[in-house]
N, C-alpha and C positions, 0 to 999 in steps of 0.2 A: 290358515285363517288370516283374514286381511283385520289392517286399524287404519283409522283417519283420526287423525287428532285436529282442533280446529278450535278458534277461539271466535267467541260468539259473543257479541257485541248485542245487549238488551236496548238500550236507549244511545241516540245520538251521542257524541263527544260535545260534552258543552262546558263552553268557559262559565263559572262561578265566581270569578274572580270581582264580580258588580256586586256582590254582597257587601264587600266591606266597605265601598263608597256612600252606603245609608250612613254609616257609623262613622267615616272618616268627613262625610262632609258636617256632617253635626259639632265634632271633634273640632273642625274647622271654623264651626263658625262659631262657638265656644272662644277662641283663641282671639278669631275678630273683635269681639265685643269686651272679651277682658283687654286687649291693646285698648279699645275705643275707650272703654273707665279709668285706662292706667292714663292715658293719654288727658284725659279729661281734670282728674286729679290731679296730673301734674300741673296742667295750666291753671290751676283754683292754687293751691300752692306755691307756686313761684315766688309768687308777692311776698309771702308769707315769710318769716326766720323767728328762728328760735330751737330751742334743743327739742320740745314736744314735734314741733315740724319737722323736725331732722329725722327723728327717730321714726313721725308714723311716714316719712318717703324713702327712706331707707327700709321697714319692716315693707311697706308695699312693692318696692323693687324684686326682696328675694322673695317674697310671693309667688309674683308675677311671673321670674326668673323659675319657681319650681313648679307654677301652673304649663309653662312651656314644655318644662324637659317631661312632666307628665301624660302634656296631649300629644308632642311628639311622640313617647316611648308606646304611647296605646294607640296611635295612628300605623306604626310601623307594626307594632303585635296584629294588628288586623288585617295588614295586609300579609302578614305571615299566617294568618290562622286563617284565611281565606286562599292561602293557596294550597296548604293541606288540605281543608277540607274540598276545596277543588281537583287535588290528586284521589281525595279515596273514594267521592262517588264515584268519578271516573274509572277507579280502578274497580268499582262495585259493578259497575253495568258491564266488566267483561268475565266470562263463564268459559272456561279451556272445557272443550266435550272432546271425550275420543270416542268413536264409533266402529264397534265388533263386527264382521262381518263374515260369512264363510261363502267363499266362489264354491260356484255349481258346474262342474263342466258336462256340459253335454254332450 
C-alpha cells in the first residue's frame, strides 16, 4: 500500500499585517492632536507665573508624558497582535492530507 502525504493550501498566503494600521493610525493621530493642545497650552501659559501655573503645567506635562508611553505601548501591542493573528490564519488555510492508496499490477 502506497501514501502521499501533502499539505494543501485552502486560500492564498496573505499578508494581514494592514489591520493594525486602521488602529495605529488613529493611535497616531490621537497623539498629534494631544502634542497640538499640549503645545497650545503651553503658549497661553508662558506669560503666566505663579504656584497654581506651575502646578497645572507640571500636572499637564506628566499627562501628556503617560498619554505617550500609553499610545506607544498600544501601537506596538497591535502591531504584535496583528502579526499573530497574521501567522494563525495563515496557519489555518493549510490542511497536511495523506492519501492511501493500493497499486494494481497487472
Amino acid at each position: 500500500m502506497g501514501q502521499i502525504t501533502k499539505d494543501h493550501r485552502f486560500q492564498p498566503y496573505q499578508d494581514l499585517h494592514y489591520k493594525a494600521a486602521v488602529f495605529t493610525k488613529q493611535l497616531e493621530e490621537m497623539e498629534r492632536i494631544s502634542m497640538e493642545m499640549q503645545a497650545r497650552i503651553n503658549k497661553e501659559l508662558e506669560t503666566s507665573s505663579g504656584k497654581i501655573v506651575e502646578e497645572t503645567l507640571n500636572a499637564l506635562k506628566m499627562n501628556h508624558l503617560d498619554e505617550q508611553l500609553l499610545i506607544d505601548s498600544k501601537i506596538l501591542l497591535f502591531e504584535i497582535l496583528a502579526s499573530q493573528y497574521h501567522s494563525h490564519i495563515n496557519d489555518m488555510n493549510i490542511q497536511s492530507i495523506t492519501i492511501y492508496y493500493k497499486v494494481i499490477d497487472d
